[in-house]
Residue frames as a rotation matrix with the C-alpha (Angstrom) as fourth column:
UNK 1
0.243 0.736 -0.632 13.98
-0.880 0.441 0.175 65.58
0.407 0.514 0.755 193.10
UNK 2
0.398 -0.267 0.878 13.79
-0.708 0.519 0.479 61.88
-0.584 -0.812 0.018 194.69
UNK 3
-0.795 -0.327 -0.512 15.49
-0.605 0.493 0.625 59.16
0.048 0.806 -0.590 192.87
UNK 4
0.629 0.737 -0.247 13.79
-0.776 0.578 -0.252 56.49
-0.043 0.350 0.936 190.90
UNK 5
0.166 -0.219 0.961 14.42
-0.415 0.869 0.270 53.23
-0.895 -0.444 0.053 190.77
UNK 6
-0.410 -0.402 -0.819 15.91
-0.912 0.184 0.366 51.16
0.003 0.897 -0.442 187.75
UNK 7
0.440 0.660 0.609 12.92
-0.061 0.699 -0.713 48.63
-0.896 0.276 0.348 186.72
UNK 8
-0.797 -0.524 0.300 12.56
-0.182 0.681 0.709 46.53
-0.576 0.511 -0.638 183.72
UNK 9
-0.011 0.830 0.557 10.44
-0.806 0.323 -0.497 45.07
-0.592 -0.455 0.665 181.32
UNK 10
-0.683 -0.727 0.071 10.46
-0.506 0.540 0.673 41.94
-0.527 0.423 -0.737 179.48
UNK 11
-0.099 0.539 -0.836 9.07
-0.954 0.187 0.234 40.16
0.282 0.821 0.496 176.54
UNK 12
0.883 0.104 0.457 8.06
-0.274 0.906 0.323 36.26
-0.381 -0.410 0.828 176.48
UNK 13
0.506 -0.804 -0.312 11.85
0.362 0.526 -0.769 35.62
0.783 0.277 0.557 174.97
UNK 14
0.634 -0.663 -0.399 13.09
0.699 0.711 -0.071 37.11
0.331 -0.234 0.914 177.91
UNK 15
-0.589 -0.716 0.373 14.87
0.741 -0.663 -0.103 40.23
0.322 0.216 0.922 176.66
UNK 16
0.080 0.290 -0.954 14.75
0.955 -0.298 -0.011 43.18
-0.287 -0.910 -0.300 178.61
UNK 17
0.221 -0.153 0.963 14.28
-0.073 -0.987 -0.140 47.19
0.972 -0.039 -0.230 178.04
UNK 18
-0.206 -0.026 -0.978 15.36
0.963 0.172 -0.207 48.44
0.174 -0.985 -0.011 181.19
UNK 19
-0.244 0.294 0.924 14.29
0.499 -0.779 0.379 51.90
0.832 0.554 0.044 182.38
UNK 20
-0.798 -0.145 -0.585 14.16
0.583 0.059 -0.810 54.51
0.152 -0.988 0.037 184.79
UNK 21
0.227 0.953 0.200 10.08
0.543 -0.295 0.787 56.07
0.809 -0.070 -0.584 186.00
UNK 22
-0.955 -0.230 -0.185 9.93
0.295 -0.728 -0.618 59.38
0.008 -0.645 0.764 188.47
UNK 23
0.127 0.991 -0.052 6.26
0.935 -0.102 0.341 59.37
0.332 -0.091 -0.939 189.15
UNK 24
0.187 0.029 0.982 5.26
0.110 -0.994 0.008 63.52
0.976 0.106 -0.189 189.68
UNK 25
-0.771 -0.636 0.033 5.84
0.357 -0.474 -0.805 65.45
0.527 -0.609 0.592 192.87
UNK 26
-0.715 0.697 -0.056 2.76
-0.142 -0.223 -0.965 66.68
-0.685 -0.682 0.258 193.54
UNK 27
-0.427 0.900 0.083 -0.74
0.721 0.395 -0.570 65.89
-0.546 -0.184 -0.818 192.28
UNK 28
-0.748 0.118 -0.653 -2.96
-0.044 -0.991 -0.129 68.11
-0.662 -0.068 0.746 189.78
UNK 29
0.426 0.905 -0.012 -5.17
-0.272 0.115 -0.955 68.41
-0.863 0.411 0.295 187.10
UNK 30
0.825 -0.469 -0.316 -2.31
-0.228 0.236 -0.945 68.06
0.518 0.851 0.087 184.39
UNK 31
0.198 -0.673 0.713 -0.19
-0.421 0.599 0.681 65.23
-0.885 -0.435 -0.164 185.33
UNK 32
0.899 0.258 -0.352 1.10
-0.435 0.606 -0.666 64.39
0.041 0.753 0.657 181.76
UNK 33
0.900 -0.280 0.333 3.74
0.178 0.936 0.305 61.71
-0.397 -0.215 0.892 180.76
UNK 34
0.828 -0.133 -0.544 7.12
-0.554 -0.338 -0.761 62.49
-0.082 0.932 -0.354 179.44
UNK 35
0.811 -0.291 0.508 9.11
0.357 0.934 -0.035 60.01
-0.464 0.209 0.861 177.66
UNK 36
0.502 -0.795 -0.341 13.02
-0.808 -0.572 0.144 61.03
-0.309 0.203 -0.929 177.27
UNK 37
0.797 -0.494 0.347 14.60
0.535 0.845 -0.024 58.91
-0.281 0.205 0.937 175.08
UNK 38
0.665 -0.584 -0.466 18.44
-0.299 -0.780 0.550 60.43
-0.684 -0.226 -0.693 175.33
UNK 39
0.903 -0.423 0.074 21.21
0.274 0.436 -0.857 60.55
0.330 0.795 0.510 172.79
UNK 40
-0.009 -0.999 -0.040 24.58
0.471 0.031 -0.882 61.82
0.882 -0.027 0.470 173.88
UNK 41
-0.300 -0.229 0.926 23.04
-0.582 -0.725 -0.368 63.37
0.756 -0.650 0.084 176.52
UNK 42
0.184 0.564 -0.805 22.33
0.128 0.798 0.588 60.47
0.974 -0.212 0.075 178.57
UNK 43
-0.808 -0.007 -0.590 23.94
0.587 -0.102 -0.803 61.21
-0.054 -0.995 0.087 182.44
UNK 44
-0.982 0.087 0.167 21.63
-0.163 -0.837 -0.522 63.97
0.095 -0.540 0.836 182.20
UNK 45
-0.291 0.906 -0.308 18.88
-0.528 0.117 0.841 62.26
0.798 0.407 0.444 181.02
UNK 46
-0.183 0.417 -0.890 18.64
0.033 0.908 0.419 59.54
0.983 0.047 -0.180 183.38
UNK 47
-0.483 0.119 -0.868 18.26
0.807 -0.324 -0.494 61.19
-0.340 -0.939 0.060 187.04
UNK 48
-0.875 0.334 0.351 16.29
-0.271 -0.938 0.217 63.95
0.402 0.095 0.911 185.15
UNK 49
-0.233 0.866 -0.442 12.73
0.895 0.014 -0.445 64.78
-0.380 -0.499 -0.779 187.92
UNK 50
-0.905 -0.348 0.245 10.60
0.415 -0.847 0.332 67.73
0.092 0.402 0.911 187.02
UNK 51
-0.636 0.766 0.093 7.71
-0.757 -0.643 0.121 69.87
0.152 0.007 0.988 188.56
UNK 52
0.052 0.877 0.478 4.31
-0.660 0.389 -0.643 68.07
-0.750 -0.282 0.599 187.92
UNK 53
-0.106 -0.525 -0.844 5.91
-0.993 0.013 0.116 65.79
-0.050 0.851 -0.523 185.61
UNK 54
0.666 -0.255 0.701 5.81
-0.450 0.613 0.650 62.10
-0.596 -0.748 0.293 185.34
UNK 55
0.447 -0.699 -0.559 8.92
-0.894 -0.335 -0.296 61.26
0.020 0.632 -0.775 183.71
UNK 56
0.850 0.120 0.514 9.84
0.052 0.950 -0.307 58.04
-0.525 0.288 0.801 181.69
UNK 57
0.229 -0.878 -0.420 13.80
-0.894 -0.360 0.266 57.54
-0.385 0.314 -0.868 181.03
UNK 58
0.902 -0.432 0.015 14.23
0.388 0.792 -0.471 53.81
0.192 0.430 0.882 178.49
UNK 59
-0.031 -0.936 -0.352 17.80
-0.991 0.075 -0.111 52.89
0.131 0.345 -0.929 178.24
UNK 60
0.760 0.141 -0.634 18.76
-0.389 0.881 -0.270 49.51
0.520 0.452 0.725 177.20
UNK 61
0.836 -0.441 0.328 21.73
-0.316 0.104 0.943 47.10
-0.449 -0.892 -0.053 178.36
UNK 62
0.505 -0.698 0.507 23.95
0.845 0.280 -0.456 47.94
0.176 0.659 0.732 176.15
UNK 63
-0.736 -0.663 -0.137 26.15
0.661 -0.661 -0.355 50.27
0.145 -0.351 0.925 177.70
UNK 64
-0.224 0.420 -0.879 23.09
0.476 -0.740 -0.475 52.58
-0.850 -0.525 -0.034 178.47
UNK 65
-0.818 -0.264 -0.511 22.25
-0.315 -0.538 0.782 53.23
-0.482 0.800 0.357 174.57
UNK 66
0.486 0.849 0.207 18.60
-0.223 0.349 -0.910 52.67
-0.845 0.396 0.359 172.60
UNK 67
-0.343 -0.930 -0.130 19.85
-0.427 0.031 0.904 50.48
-0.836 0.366 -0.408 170.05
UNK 68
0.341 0.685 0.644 17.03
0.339 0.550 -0.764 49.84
-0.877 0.478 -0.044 167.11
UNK 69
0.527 0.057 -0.848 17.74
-0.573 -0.713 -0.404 52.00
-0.628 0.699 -0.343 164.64
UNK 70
0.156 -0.573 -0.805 18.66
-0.985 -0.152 -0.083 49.59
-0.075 0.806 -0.588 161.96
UNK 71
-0.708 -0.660 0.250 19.41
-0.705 0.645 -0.293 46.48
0.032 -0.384 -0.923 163.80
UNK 72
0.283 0.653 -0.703 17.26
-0.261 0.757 0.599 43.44
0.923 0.013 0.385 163.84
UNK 73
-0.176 -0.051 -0.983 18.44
0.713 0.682 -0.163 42.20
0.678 -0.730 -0.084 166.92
UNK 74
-0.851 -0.122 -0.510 17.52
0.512 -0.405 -0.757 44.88
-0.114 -0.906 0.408 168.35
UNK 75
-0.496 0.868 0.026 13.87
-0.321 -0.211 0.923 45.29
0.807 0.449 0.383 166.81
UNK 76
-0.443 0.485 -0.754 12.39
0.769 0.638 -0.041 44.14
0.461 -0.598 -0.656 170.22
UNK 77
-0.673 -0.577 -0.463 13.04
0.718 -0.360 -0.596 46.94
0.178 -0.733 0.657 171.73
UNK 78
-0.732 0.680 -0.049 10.68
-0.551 -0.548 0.629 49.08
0.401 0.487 0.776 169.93
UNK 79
-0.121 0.875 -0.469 8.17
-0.024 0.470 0.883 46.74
0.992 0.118 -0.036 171.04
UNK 80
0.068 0.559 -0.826 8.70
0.667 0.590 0.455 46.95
0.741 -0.583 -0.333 173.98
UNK 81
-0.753 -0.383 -0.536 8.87
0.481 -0.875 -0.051 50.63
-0.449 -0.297 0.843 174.61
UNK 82
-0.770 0.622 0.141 5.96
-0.290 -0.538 0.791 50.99
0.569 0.568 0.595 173.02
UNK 83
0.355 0.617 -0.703 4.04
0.381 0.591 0.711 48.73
0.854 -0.520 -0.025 175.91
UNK 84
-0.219 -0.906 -0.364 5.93
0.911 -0.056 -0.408 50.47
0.349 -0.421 0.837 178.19
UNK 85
-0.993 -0.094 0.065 4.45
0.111 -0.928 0.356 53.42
0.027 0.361 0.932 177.43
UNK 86
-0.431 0.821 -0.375 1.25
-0.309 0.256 0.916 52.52
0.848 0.511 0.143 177.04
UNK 87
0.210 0.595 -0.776 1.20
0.627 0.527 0.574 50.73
0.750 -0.607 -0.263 180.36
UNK 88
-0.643 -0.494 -0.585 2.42
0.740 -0.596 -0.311 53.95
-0.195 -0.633 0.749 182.20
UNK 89
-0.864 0.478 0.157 0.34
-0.413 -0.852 0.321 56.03
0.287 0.212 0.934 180.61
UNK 90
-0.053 0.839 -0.542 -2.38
0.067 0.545 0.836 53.98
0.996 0.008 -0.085 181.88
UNK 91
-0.069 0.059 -0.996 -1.80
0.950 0.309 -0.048 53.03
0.305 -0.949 -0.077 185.31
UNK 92
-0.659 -0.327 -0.677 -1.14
0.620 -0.746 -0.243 57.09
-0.426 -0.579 0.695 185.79
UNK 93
0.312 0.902 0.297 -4.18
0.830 -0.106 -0.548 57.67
-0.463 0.418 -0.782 183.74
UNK 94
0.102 -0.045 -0.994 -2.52
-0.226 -0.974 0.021 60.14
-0.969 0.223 -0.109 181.26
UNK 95
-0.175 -0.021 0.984 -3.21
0.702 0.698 0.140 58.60
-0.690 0.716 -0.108 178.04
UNK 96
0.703 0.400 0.588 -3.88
0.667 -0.658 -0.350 62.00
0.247 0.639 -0.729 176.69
UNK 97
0.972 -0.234 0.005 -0.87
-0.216 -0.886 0.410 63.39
-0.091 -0.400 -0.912 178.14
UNK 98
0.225 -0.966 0.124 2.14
0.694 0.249 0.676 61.85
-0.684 -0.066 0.727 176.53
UNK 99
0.895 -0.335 -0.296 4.89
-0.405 -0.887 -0.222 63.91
-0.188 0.318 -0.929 175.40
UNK 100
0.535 -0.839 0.099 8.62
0.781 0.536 0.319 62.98
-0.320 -0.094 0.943 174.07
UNK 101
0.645 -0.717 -0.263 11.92
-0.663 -0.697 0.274 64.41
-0.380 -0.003 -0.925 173.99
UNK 102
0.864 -0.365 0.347 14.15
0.454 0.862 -0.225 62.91
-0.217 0.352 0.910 171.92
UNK 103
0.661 -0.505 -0.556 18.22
-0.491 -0.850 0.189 63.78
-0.568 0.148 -0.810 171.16
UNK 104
-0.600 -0.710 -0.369 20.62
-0.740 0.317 0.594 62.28
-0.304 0.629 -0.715 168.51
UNK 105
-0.942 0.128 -0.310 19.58
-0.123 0.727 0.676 58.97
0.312 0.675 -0.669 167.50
UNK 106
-0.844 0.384 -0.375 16.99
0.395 -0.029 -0.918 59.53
-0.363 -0.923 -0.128 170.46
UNK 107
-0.842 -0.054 -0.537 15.64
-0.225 -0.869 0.441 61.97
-0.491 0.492 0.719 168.52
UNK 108
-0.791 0.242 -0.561 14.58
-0.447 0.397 0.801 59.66
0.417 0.885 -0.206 165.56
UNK 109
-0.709 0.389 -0.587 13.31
0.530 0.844 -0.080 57.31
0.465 -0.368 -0.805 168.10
UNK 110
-0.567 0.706 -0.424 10.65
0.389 -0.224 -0.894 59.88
-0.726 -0.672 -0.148 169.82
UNK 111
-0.410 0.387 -0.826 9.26
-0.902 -0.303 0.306 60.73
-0.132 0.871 0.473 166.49
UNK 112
-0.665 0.139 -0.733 8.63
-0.395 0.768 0.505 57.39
0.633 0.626 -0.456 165.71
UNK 113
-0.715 0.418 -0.561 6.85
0.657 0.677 -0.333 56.30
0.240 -0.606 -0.758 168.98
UNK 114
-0.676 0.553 -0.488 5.27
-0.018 -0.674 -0.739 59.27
-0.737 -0.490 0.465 169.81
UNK 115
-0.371 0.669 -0.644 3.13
-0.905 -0.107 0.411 58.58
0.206 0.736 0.645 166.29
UNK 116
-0.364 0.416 -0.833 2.69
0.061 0.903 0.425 55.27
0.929 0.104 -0.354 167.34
UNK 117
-0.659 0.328 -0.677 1.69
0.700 -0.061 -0.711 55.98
-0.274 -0.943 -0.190 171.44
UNK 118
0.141 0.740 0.658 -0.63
0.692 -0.549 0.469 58.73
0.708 0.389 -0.589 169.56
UNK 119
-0.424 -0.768 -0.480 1.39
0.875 -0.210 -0.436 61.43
0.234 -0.605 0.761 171.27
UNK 120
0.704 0.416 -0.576 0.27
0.429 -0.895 -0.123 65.09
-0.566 -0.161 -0.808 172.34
UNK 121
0.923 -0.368 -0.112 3.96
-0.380 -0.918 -0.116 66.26
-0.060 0.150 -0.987 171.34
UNK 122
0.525 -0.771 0.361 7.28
0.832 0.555 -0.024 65.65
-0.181 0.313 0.932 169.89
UNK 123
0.733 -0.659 -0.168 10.23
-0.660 -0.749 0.057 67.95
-0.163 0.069 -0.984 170.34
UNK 124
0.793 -0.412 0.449 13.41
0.578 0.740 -0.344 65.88
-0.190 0.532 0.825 168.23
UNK 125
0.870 -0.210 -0.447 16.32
-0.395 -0.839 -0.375 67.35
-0.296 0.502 -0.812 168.18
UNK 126
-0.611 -0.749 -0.257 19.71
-0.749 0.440 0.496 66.18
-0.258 0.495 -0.830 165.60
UNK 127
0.304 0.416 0.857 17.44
-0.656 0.744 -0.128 63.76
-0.691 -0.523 0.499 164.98
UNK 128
-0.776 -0.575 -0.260 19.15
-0.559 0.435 0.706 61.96
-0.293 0.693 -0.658 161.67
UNK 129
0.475 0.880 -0.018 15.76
-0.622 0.321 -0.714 61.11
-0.623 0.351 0.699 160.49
UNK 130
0.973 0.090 -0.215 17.13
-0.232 0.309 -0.922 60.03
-0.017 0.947 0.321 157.30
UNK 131
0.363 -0.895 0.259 19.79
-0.832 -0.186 0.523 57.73
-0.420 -0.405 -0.812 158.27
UNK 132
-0.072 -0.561 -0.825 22.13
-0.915 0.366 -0.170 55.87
0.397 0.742 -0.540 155.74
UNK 133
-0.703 -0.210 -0.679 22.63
-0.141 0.978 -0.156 51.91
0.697 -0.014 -0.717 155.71
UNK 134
-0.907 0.253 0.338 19.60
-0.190 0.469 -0.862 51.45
-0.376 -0.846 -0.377 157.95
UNK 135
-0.934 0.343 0.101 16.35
0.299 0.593 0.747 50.38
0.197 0.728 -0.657 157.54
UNK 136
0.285 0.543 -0.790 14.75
0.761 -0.629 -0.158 53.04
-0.583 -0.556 -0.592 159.70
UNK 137
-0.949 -0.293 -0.119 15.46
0.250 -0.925 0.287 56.34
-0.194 0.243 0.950 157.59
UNK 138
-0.854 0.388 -0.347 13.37
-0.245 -0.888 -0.390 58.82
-0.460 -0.247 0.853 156.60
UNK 139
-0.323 0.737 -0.593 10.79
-0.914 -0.080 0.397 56.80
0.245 0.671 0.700 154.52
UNK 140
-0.503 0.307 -0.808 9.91
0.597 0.799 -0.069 54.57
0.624 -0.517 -0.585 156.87
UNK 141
-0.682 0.219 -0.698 9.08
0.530 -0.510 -0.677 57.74
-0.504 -0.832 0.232 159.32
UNK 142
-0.782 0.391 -0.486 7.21
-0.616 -0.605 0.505 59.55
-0.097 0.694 0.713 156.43
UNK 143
-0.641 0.378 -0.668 4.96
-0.349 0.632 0.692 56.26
0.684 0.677 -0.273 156.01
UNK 144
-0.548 0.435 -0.714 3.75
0.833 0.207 -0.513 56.39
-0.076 -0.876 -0.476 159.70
UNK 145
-0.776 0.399 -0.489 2.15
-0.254 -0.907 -0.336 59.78
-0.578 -0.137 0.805 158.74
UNK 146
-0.717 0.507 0.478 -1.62
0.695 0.571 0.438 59.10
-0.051 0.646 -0.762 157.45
UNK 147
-0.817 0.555 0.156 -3.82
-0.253 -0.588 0.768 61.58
0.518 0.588 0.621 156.28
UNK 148
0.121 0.991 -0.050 -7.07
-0.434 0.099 0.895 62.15
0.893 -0.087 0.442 158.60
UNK 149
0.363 0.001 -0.932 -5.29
0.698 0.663 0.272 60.68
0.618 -0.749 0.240 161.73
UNK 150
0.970 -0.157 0.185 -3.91
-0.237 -0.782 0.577 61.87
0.054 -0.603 -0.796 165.01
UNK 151
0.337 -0.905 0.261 -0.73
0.610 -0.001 -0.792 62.91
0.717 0.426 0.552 164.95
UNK 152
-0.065 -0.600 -0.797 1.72
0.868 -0.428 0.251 64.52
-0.492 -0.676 0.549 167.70
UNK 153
0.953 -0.289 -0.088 2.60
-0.295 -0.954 -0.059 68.42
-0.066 0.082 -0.994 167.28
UNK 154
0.510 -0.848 0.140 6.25
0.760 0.369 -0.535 67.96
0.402 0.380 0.833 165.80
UNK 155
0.838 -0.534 -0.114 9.11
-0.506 -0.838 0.206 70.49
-0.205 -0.115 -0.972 166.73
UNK 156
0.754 -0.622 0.212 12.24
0.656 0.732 -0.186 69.64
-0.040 0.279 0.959 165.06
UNK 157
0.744 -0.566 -0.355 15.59
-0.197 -0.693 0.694 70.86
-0.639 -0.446 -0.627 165.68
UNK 158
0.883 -0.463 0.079 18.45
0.329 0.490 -0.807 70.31
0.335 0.739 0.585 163.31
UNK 159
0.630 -0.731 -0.263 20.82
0.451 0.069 0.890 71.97
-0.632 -0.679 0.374 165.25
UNK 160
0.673 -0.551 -0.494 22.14
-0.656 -0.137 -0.742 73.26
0.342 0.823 -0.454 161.37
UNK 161
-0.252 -0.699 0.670 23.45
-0.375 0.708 0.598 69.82
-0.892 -0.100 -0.441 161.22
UNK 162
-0.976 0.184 0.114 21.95
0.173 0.346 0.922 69.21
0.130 0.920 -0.369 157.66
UNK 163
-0.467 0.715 -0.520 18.47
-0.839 -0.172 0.517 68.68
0.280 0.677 0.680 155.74
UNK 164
-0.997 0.054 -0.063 17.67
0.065 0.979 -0.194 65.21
0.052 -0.197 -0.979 157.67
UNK 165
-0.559 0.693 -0.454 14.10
0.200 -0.419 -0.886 66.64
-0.805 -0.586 0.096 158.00
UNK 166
-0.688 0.415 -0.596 13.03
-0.594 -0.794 0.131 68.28
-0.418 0.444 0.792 155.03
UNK 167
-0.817 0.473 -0.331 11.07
-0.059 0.501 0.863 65.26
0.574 0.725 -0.381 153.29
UNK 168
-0.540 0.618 -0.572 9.63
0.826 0.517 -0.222 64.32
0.158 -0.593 -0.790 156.77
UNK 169
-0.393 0.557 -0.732 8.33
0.365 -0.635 -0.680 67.93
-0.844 -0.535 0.046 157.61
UNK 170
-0.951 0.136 -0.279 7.48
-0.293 -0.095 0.951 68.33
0.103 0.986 0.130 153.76
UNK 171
-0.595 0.617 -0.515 4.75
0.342 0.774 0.533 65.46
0.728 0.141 -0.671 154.30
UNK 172
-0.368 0.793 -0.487 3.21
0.786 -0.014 -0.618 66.68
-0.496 -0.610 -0.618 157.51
UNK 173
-0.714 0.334 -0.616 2.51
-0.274 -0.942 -0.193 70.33
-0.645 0.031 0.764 155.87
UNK 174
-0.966 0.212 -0.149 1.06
-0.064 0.360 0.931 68.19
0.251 0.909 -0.334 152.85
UNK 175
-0.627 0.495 -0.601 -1.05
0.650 0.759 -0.053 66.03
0.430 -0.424 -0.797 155.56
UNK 176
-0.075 0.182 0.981 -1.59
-0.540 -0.834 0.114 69.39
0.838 -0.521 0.160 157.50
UNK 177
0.745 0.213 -0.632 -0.11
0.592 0.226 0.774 68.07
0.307 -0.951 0.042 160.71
UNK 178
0.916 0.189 0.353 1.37
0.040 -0.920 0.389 70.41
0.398 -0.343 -0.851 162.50
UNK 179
0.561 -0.815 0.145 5.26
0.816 0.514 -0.266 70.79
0.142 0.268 0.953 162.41
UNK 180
0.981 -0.093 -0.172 7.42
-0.079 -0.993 0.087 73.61
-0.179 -0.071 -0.981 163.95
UNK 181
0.575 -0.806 -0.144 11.07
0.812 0.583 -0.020 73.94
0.100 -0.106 0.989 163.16
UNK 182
0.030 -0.472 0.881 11.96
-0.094 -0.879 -0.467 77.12
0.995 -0.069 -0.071 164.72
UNK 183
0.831 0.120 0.543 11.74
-0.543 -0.035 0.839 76.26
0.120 -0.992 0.036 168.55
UNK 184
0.238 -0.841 -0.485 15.51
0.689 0.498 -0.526 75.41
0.684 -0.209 0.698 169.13
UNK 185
0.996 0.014 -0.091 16.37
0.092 -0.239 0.967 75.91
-0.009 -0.971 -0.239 172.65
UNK 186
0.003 -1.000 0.007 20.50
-0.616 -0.008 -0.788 76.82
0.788 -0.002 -0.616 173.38
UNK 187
0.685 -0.042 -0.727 22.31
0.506 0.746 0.434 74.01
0.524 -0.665 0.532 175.22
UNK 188
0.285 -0.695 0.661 24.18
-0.803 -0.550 -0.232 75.59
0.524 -0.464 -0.714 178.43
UNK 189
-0.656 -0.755 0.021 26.67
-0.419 0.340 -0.842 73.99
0.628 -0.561 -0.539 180.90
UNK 190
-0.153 0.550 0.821 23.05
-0.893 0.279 -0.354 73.83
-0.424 -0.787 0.448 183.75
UNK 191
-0.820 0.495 0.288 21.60
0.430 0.864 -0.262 69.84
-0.379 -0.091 -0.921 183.51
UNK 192
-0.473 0.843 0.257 18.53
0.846 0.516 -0.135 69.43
-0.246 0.153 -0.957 182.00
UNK 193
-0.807 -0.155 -0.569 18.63
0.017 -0.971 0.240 73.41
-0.590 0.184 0.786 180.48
UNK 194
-0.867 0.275 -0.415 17.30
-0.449 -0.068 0.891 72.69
0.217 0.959 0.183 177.13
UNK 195
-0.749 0.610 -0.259 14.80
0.661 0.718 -0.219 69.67
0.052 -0.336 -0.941 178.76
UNK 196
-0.636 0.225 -0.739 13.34
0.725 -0.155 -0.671 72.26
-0.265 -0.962 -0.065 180.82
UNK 197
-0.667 0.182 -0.722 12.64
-0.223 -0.974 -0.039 74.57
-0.711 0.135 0.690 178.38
UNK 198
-0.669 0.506 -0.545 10.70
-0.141 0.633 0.761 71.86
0.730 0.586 -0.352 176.06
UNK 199
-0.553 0.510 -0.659 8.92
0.781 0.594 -0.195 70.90
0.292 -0.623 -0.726 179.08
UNK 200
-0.523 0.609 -0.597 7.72
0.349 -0.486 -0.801 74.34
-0.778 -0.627 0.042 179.82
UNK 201
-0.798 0.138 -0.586 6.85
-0.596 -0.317 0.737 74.99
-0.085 0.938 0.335 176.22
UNK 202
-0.979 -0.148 -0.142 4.85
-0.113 0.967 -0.230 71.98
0.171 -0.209 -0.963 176.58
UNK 203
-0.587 0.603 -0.540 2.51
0.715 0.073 -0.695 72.99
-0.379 -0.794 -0.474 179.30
UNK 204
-0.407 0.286 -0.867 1.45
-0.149 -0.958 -0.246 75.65
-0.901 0.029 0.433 176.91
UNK 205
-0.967 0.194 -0.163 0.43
-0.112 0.247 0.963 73.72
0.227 0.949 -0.217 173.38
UNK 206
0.227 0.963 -0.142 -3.08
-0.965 0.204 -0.163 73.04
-0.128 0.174 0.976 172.15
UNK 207
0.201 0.087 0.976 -4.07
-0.199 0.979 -0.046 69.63
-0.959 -0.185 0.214 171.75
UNK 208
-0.891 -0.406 0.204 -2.56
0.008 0.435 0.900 67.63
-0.455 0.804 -0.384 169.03
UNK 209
-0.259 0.801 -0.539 -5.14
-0.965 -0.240 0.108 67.24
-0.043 0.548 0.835 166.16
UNK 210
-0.492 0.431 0.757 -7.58
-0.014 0.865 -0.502 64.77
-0.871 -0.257 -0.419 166.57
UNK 211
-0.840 0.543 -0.006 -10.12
-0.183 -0.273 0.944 64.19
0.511 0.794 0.329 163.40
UNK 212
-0.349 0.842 0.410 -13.73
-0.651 0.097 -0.753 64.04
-0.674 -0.530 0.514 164.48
């Protein structure tokens, strides 16, 4: 895969998201967008190219970590990872083709945008939805879910790290949006193993539900 290039973007105060964009390989009829927001797996995340892919890697400038989850000073970010998004998925005309991958805190964070970019698909995995002393837990993420809207295909891993899930995947079945939490992929020793297999899983969903 060729490398990408480590771009930016920046608000009117200034402050930067920085981030790295692999535009596809070759050309087709499904060129869709995916947006890897990494948690401990971050070397792998950020040189990760794939297939007919175009592939959208945020990291901040703090040591290479997305750092909202809780933090006020670091509420920009979100904003501007959501424009991000938005203007990629434009310029490459796949507004109907975003997708996220999200891992550890990552996780949380591709749930949350992918409802707000009006994703195709969300594959989360550890995600600590429901995380202590912050102001992002799990009922904030439950309140982005509205009855009669589009909504992303969920897939949630836990990893049998706990119950961090159960309220949030409670609500979509309520809502009847569509929530899987059996599609946990094994992590091996190869780069971008688990990715790869989300990504080909991917190419095979129905469209997210839309209401008419």
């Amino acid at each position: 895969m060729h490398e990408s290039t480590l771009l930016y973007i920046e608000d009117d105060q200034k402050r930067r998201l920085h981030y790295r964009f692999t535009p596809a390989l070759y050309a087709s009829n499904f060129v869709p967008l995916i947006v890897i927001l990494h948690g401990e797996d971050r070397d792998e995340a950020l040189h990760f190219g794939y297939k007919m892919w175009n592939v959208l890697t945020p990291v901040s400038d703090k040591e290479g970590v997305l750092t909202w989850y809780g933090d006020k000073d670091e509420g920009y970010i979100k904003a501007l990872l959501q424009s991000l998004i938005e203007q990629i998925a434009d310029e490459y005309e796949c507004e109907e083709d975003i997708y996220l991958y999200g891992n550890g805190l990552g996780g949380r964070a591709a749930i949350e945008q992918g409802i707000l970019c009006r994703a195709n698909a969300v594959f989360a995995s550890s995600s600590g939805i429901s995380l202590e002393n912050t102001e992002c837990g799990q009922e904030e993420l439950t309140g982005l879910l509205e009855k009669g809207k589009h909504h992303p295909i969920f897939y949630l891993c836990d990893d049998g790290k706990g119950q961090d899930s159960k309220e949030f995947v409670q609500t979509c079945k309520v809502q009847g949006i569509r929530v899987h939490t059996d599609f946990c992929p094994e992590v091996s020793e190869e780069k971008g193993h688990r990715l790869k297999k989300v990504l080909d899983m991917y190419e095979h969903v129905p469209p997210a539900y839309t209401p008419q």
